[in-house]
Structure formats: structure tokens, C-alpha cells
C-alpha positions in Angstrom: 32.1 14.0 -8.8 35.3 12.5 -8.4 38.4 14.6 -10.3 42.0 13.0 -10.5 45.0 15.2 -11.6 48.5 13.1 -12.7 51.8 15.7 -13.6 54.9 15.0 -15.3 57.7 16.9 -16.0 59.4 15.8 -19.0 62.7 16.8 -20.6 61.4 17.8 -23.9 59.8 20.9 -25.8 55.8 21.9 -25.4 55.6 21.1 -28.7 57.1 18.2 -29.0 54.9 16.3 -25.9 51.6 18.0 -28.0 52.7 15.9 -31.1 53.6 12.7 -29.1 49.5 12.6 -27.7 48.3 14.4 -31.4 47.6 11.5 -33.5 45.7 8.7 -33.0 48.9 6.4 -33.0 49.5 7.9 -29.2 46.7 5.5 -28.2 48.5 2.0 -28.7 51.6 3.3 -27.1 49.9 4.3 -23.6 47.8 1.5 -23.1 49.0 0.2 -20.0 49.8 -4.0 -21.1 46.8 -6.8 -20.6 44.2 -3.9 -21.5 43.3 -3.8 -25.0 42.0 -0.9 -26.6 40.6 -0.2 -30.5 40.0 2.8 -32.3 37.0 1.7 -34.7 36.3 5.0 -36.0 39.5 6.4 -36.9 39.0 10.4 -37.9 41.7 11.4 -40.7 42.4 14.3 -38.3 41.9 15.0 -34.6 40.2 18.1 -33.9 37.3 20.0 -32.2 34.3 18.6 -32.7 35.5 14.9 -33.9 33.8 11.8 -32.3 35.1 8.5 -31.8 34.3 5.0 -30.5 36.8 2.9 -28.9 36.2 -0.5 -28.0 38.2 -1.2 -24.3 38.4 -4.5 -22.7 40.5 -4.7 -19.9 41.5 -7.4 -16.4 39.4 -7.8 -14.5 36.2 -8.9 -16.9 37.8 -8.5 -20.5 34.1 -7.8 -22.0 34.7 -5.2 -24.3 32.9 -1.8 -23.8 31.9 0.7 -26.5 33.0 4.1 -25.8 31.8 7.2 -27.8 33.8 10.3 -26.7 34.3 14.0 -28.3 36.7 16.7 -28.6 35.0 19.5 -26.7 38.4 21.3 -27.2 41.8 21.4 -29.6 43.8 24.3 -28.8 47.3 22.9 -30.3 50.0 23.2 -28.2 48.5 24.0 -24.9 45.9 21.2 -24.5 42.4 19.2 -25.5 39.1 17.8 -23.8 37.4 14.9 -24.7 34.3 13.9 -23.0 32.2 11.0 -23.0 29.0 10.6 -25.4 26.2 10.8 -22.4 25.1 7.3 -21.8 27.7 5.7 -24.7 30.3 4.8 -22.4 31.1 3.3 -19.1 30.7 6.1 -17.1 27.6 8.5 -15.9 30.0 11.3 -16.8 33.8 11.0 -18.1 36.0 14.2 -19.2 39.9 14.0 -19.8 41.6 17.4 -20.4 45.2 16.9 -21.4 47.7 20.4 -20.6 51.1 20.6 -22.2 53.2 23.2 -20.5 56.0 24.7 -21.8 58.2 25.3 -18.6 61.4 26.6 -20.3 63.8 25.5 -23.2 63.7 21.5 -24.0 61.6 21.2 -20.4 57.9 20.5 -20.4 54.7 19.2 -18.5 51.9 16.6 -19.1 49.0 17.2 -16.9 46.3 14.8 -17.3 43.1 16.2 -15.2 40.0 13.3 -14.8 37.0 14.1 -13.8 34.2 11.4 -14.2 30.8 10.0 -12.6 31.1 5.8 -11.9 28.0 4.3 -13.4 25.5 3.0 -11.4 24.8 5.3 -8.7 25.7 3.9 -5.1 27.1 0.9 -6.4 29.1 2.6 -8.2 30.4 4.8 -5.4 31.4 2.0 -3.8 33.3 0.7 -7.1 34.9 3.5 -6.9 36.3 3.3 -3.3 37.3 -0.5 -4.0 38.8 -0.5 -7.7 37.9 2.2 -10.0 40.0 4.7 -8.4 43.0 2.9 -8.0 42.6 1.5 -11.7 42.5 4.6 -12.9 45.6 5.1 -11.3 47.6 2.7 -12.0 46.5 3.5 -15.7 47.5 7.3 -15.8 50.8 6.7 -13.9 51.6 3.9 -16.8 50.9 6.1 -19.3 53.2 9.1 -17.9 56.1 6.8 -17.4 55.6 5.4 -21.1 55.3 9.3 -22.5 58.2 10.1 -20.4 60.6 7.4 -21.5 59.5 8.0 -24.8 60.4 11.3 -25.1 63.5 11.2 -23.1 64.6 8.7 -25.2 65.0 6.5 -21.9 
């Protein structure tokens, strides 16, 4: 099972970076551009427990794919999990934890640790190797620069 791990270190407080990716509103602002994403579901409050449904449609094939994850954990300021519904998503298996580190005063760290399953078995192994991977990537690097810049006030 494939596991990615993207850090940042980031010139503002622990709890701070915790509020930026808190709300649902964090969503919109990370999506990297040309990928569209849709809350349809919106819970009042994030927490343990909540489920969700996003509708994603992204280059290359723009259909847009239902994707039913949960909070398997909210422990506020240090970090939460959200896994993918089995079989109501695009992956065999898809869990994001997100750690916010407190590394000393106004200094922090966003570590964003993927571990997922491409559908499809073989085929998807081999999706993997050619794009998923590297989209993945390109996704979680986009989305540190824009928390980064955010909070720095860049």
C-alpha cells in the first residue's frame, strides 16, 4: 500500500495552521486550479465521526467522482484522519491524516501523511507508477505552498 508524507514548516502558531484546515472553507482554498471540487454535504461542524461526499472532477477526464469520506479522528490542535467510505470513492483504500506541530513560538508544521490503495488491482498499480503518484504530488505540494503563503501572509 502506497503511503506519501509532504512537510512544511510554516511561520505561524500550531493553532493558527489547525484553524486554517478546520472549517470546511479550507477546501476551496487548496484545490490546486483546473480541479474542481464540491462539498455537497456540508456538516455544520467538523468532527469525529462526520461523513461527507465531495464531488471531484479533475484534468485529465473531468467526470466527476463521488467521494464519501469520514473523520476517524479530531484531536484539535494536533491533527485529524479522514478515510474513505469502502467502495464510495475512487480508491480501494484512501486515508489522509493531517499533523499540526507546534515547533516553537509563531513557528509550526503541516504534515500531510497519504496512504491509499489505486482501484483496480494491477491496473491500477500500474496507474499508479504512470500518473497517480505524481498527481498526487503535484496536488499536496500545491496545497502546502497555498497554506504557506496564506499564513505567511506572502
Amino acid at each position: 500500500m502506497p503511503t506519501l508524507t509532504f512537510t512544511t514548516q510554516i511561520a505561524t502558531s500550531q493553532e493558527a495552521l489547525w484553524a486554517f484546515h478546520a472549517g470546511t472553507e479550507a477546501l476551496t482554498k487548496i484545490t490546486p486550479p483546473g480541479t474542481r471540487v464540491r462539498l455537497i454535504d456540508a456538516p455544520a461542524k467538523l468532527a469525529q465521526g462526520v461523513v461527507f461526499t465531495l464531488v471531484v472532477s479533475q484534468p485529465p477526464v473531468f467526470v466527476p467522482l463521488r467521494w464519501r469520506c469520514e473523520f476517524l479522528l479530531w484531536e484539535p490542535p494536533l491533527r485529524f484522519v479522514d478515510r474513505q467510505v469502502p467502495g464510495k470513492g475512487p480508491f480501494a483504500f484512501w486515508e489522509h491524516e493531517h499533523r499540526f506541530e507546534a515547533l516553537g513560538v509563531g513557528r509550526s508544521q503541516l504534515t500531510d501523511t497519504i496512504t491509499y490503495t489505486p482501484p483496480l488491482g494491477p491496473l491500477g498499480k500500474l496507474a499508479d507508477a504512470l500518473f497517480i503518484r505524481k498527481q498526487l504530488t503535484e496536488m499536496f505540494a500545491y496545497r502546502h505552498r497555498v497554506t504557506k503563503a496564506a499564513l505567511e501572509g506572502v
